[in-house]
C-alpha angles and dihedrals in degrees: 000000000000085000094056104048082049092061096041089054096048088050084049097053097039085055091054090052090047097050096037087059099057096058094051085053080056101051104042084051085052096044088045086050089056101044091043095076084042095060090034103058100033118148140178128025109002110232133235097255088191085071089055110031126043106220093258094069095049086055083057097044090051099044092047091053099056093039085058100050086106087061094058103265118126131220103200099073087053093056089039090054095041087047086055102051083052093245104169118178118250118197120235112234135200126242092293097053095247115136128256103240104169095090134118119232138169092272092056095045102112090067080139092045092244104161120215124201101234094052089097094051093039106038104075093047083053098055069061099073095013088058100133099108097176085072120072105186105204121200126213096278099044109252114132139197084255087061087049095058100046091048089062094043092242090161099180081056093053096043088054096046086057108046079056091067096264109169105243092211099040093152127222092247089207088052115020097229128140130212094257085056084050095046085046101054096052084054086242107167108178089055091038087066095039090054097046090046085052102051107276111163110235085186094059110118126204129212102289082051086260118162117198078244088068100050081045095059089048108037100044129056097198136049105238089107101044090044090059095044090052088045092056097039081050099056087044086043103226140152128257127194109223091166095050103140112223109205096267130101112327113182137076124313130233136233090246088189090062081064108032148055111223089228078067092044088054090050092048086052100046093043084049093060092032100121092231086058116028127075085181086257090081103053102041095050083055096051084046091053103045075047100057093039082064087240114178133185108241111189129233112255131215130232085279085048101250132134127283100224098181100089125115110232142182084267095065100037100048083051101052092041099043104029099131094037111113122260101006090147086078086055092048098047094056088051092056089053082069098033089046099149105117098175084052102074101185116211125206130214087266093050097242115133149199083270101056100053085051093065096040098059100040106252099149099167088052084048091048089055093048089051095048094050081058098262108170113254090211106049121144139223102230087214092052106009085232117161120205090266097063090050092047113115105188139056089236089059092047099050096047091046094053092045086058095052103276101169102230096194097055106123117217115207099295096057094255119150115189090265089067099043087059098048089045115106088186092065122082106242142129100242107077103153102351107137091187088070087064101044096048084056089062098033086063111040088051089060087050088042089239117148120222120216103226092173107051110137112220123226088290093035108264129156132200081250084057114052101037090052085060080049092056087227098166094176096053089040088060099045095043087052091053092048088055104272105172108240095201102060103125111200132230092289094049096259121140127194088270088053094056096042094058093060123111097266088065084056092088106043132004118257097250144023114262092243092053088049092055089052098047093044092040083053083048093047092048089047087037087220106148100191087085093050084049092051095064100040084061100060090052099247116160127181127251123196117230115240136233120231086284102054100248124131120266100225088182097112144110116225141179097267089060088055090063088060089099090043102083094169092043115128090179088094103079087044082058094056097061085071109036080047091145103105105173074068110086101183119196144200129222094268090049103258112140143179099272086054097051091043084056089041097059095040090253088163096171089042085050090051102056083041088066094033089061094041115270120165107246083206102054121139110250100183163009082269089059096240134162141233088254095038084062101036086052089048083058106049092250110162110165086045097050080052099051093037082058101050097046090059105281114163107237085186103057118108136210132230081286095056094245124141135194099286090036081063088053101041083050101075089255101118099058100176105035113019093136104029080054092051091058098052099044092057098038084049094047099040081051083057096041092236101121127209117253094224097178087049112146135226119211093275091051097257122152121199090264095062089054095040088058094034102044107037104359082230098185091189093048084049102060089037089065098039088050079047088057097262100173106238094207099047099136113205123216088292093056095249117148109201081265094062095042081052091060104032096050112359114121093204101030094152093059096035085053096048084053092046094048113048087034091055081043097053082049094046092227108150106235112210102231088176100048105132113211118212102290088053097258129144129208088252095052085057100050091052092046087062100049096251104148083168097057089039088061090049103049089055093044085063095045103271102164126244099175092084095030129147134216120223122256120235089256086046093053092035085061096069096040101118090205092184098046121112118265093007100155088055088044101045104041092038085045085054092049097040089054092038097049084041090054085047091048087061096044106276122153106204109211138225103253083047093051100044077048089062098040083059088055095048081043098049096042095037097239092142090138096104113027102116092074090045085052086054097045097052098031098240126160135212096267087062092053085052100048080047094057096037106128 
């Protein structure tokens, strides 16, 4: 009865501690949960968490972290986060400073060799915090940070451990295994050679009576690994012992295939990896012993002697029944040291094949065999229609696929091409976010002139685009973007890429990094596509600037919005300033231009006006050509920003390297739409804000704006504007023209812009100098005549001009103004001679001979001999004189 008491009370007690220990399994998953978007979101200046947390509580943080990996918590954003803050682990010591070293930590954690998934991802962030490599915490089983490291091959680890004295041969005391047994056994090379060169025992054997020779013998199929370990042993000149006996069987071995089928082979194999029977013990030491039997698979052959491929082996099933278990590529490798036919490629009910487990699990070097022995790289499952391609796991496969003629846009029956499969979270594979995946692809089918359809849609819809953006993949987003991804495929449900950014799983980060969105929107500003701009408007995303020591913003930096300035028509530029919406953040480009430039540029009013509201300067220099805000906004035709520009303190007198200032730009022709309407405004603005215009203001060749209003655009109305503002109508330029001389030197309407310049400078009562030489000694006369003009030569001396001291052109004066190629040039040119010539000899001129023989050349040299009979009457000539003139 005592008994059993005794034995209630222990089950009782057993229960409690059971039970006790879920709910702190629990709890530890919910306060983990809570802490996660904590962790997660944090923002602002990161805390000293050794202020906050004693080392033990980060150990448990860690360690929970990782245990719960299986519950949906990650570890990776905690170490990231302790990494940030700069927590680094420091050791406790005992009275005589020495350090503790018997602790487990979250480096240590896999004392029973459990593997979780995220160690590859988390361990080398943890050597991070855990650094210091002169402290070897060691957990109750004996296994130490230094095991740890050599298990996942990080050789610089390693290398640091043991400068620092590490024993190369420290032992799990639960297990008996070294490092080197550890390095072996993953299969790390590079540690496994560092270990060897710094006195690691090969001989060393651990608790079954395994040498690392003996892992080695199982674990490789070739002999890279044992050759180097022979070549170093043989330098040091050391032993190894290549007959060493583990515990295991003994004696001799049997011929299995002088007892079995291999039809019963392949049952023992498959019961042995069956979960309800298998702890993982039993079926390897099966696999070992079939191995070191020699067993070998030897297929079943047809009436001609060749293979029957349709059989169902171990291969199949451990593949089909462990494929996201870690490290399956070791199992299956063993296996194919049994099923080591590459040239029988054995297909299942369902069509899948040797092959394609190989790929699938990542055996390259067993692919590679298979390829050489002519598998076909394209190759389909009946069930899936997947090719080898679509099964492949790692980036190695797929490249050597692809090289050998593996087609990446087949389609198996869901419509999924490899593009898909990569940029599918749903798919176990080993690429996640790994852009250089994608870019090999198209590296390579760009060497083989294959196109890839980047675009393909699967069975529901779905493009690569697609699917990596619900995955929340920024790096393939990116790349597939780059390589001409369509933004704007909507799927079977009607959802685009924008519709599917802007789902929940896009409210914690954005989808890509800011220096991949200023090369995918400068792509979209050179293409002016604005789906793309659009695109990312859509998910939200908003620039930062990044900061200096001192926290302020580096405006140092070419964006998107500087490479529009050629673009005059562009509308892309207020799309861009959804997202470069910080404007107390004036970015600039090598030359100067910034954004504020570019905002008054392209007309953006409401983006100017938050550039003044936060401070900008109106007179800032925009370029190497030493123009202004308003300088750019009237180029452009920009009416409300010039206005706003004006009336914020803009200086409409300030001039650039050229010497122009603002109503030079408008008197130049610039401002095609609204010059006068621009001139207005820019003297009734500035007169409001008693800053008057300098309408007489020179360029560097002297000009003032009404020398360019009558040369550029003969703008009759401009013209009189500036006369009634008190443009002076005799200003001479570095040239010596006055307005009258440009008239008649490159006006196209010089007649009409006269008759404008004349009666408004007499209602004014300005006196306007018809007689004024420039430097080369013209007058506005000689000109006029020069060009063929008999109306503005009336007009000229209807207003005074003088013809006592008259002129007359010379023949390369004349010749400058001979438009060869006009229509109708002979008839305008020998009735335009006449015409000046009979309007000189109205007023009094005499035309001379020399003048007149002068004009008979012309007629000679451009054959416009039509009408010479009345110019020989006009000017009294005989025949003696023709013929002097058309003498050779």
């Amino acid at each position: 009865m005592a008994d059993d008491n005794q034995n209630c009370s222990s089950k009782s007690k057993s229960i409690h501690e059971e039970v006790a220990y879920q709910k702190i399994e629990e709890k530890s998953h919910e306060f983990l949960r809570k802490i996660y978007p904590f962790i997660r979101d944090y923002q602002g200046q990161l805390p000293n968490l050794k202020d906050i947390f004693q080392p033990g509580a980060i150990d448990w943080l860690l360690a929970e972290s990782i245990k719960s990996a299986d519950s949906g918590i990650e570890a990776k954003p905690l170490v990231d986060f302790l990494i940030r803050t700069g927590y680094k682990d420091e050791p406790k010591v005992d009275k005589d400073g020495k350090p503790l070293l018997h602790r487990a930590t979250a480096l240590n954690l896999e004392t029973a060799g459990d593997c979780v998934d995220c160690w590859d991802v988390v361990i080398p962030d943890l050597f991070k915090i855990y650094d210091r490599f002169d402290v070897n915490y060691t957990d109750e089983a004996g296994y130490t940070h230094f095991h740890t490291a050599c298990k996942y091959g990080f050789k610089e680890v390693v290398e640091k451990f043991l400068e620092l004295g590490q024993d190369p041969n420290c032992i799990v005391t639960e297990t008996g295994d070294s490092p080197l047994h550890v390095a072996v056994g993953y299969r790390c090379f590079n540690v496994i050679e560092l270990l060897v060169k710094r006195g690691a025992d090969m001989n060393l054997a651990n608790n079954s009576g395994y040498t690392p020779l003996h892992i080695i013998c199982e674990v490789d199929d070739d002999d890279d690994s044992m050759k180097m370990i022979f070549d170093i042993y043989k330098e040091k000149n050391l032993p190894v012992q290549v007959n060493a006996q583990d515990k295991d069987y003994q004696g001799q071995l049997p011929n299995l295939r002088d007892i079995f089928q291999p039809e019963a082979i392949d049952w023992i194999l498959k019961e042995s990896f069956k979960p309800s029977n298998n702890s993982g013990t039993e079926s390897k030491l099966l696999v070992d012993f079939l191995i070191s039997t020699g067993y070998k698979d030897e297929p079943k052959v047809d009436r001609d002697g060749k293979p029957l491929l349709h059989r169902s082996t171990p291969v199949h099933y451990v593949c089909e029944q462990y494929r996201i278990v870690n490290h399956i590529h070791i199992v299956i490798r063993e296996l194919f040291k049994i099923y080591d036919r590459f040239d029988v490629n054995y297909t299942d009910d369902s069509g899948s094949t040797h092959f394609h487990v190989a790929c699938d699990t990542g055996c390259l070097d067993l692919v590679e065999k298979f390829l050489e022995l002519g598998q076909d790289p394209n190759c389909l499952v009946s069930e899936t229609g997947d090719s080898p391609l679509h099964v492949a796991r790692n980036k190695e496969v797929v490249e050597l696929l692809l090289r050998n003629g593996a087609d990446p846009n087949l389609a198996n029956a869901e419509g999924s091409t490899l593009l898909h499969v990569v940029c599918n979270d749903d798919k176990p594979h080993d690429f996640n976010d790994d852009e250089t995946t994608v870019k090999m692809i198209f590296d390579i089918c760009d060497e083989k002139n294959l196109p890839v359809q980047i675009n393909a849609q699967d069975k529901l819809g779905w493009t690569p685009l697609q699917l990596a953006l619900k995955a929340g993949y920024k790096k393939l987003v990116e790349c597939l973007l780059r390589n001409g991804a369509d933004p704007n495929l909507a799927n079977a449900e009607g959802s685009t890429p924008l519709h599917i950014s802007s789902q929940d799983r896009f409210d914690d980060y954005d989808p890509l990094e800011p220096e991949s969105i200023d090369w995918i929107l400068k792509k979209s500003v050179e293409e002016d596509d604005h789906s793309i701009v659009d695109f990312v408007i859509h998910t939200g995303y908003k620039d930062e600037p990044k900061v200096d020591e001192d926290g302020q913003p580096i405006l140092d930096r070419i964006t998107p919005i500087h490479l529009v300035y050629e673009d005059e028509e562009s509308t892309i530029v207020s799309k861009l300033f959804q997202i470069y919406d910080r404007f107390d953040v004036n970015y600039t480009d090598e030359d100067g231009l910034t954004h504020f430039h570019l905002a008054c540029r392209f007309g953006c009013e409401d983006e100017v006006l938050k550039f003044l509201e936060a401070g900008q300067d109106p007179n800032s220099i925009a370029d190497e050509d030493g123009n202004t805000p308003l300088h750019l906004a009237l180029e452009n035709d920009r009416k409300d920003v010039t206005k706003l520009l004006l009336r914020n303190g803009a200086d409409p007198n300030l001039a650039n390297e050229n010497g122009l200032t603002p109503l030079h730009v408008i008197c130049a022709g610039f401002c095609n739409l609204y010059c006068i309407e621009m001139a207005k405004m820019l003297f009734e603005v500035s007169d409001e804000r008693y800053h008057p215009v300098q309408i007489d203001a020179r360029d560097i060749k002297g000009n003032t704006p009404l020398h360019l209003a009558i040369d550029y655009r003969s703008y009759k109305n401009l013209v009189e504007f500036l006369l009634r503002n008190g443009a002076n109508p005799n200003a001479t330029n570095e040239e010596g023209s006055t307005p009258l001389h440009i008239a008649c030197i490159e006006c196209s309407e010089t007649f009409d812009m006269l008759e404008i310049f004349f009666k408004t400078n007499k209602e004014l009562d300005q006196l306007v100098q018809l007689d004024t030489r420039d430097n080369s000694g013209r007058t506005p006369l000689q000109y006029a005549v020069a060009r063929l003009l008999p109306d503005v030569v009336d007009l000229l001396l209807d207003h005074g001009a003088d013809l006592s001291g008259f002129v007359f052109p010379t023949a390369s004066h004349f010749r400058k103004y001979f438009h060869t190629k006009g229509k109708n040039f002979k008839l305008k040119v020998a009735s335009g001679l006449l015409a000046v010539v009979e309007r000189l000899e109205n007023r009094g001129y005499e035309l001379g001979r020399s003048n007149a023989l002068m004009i008979m050349q012309l007629f000679d040299e451009y054959d416009l001999f039509l009408n010479t009979n009345s110019v020989f009457a006009k000017c009294r000539y005989n025949d003696e004189q023709e013929r002097e003139v058309k003498k050779p």
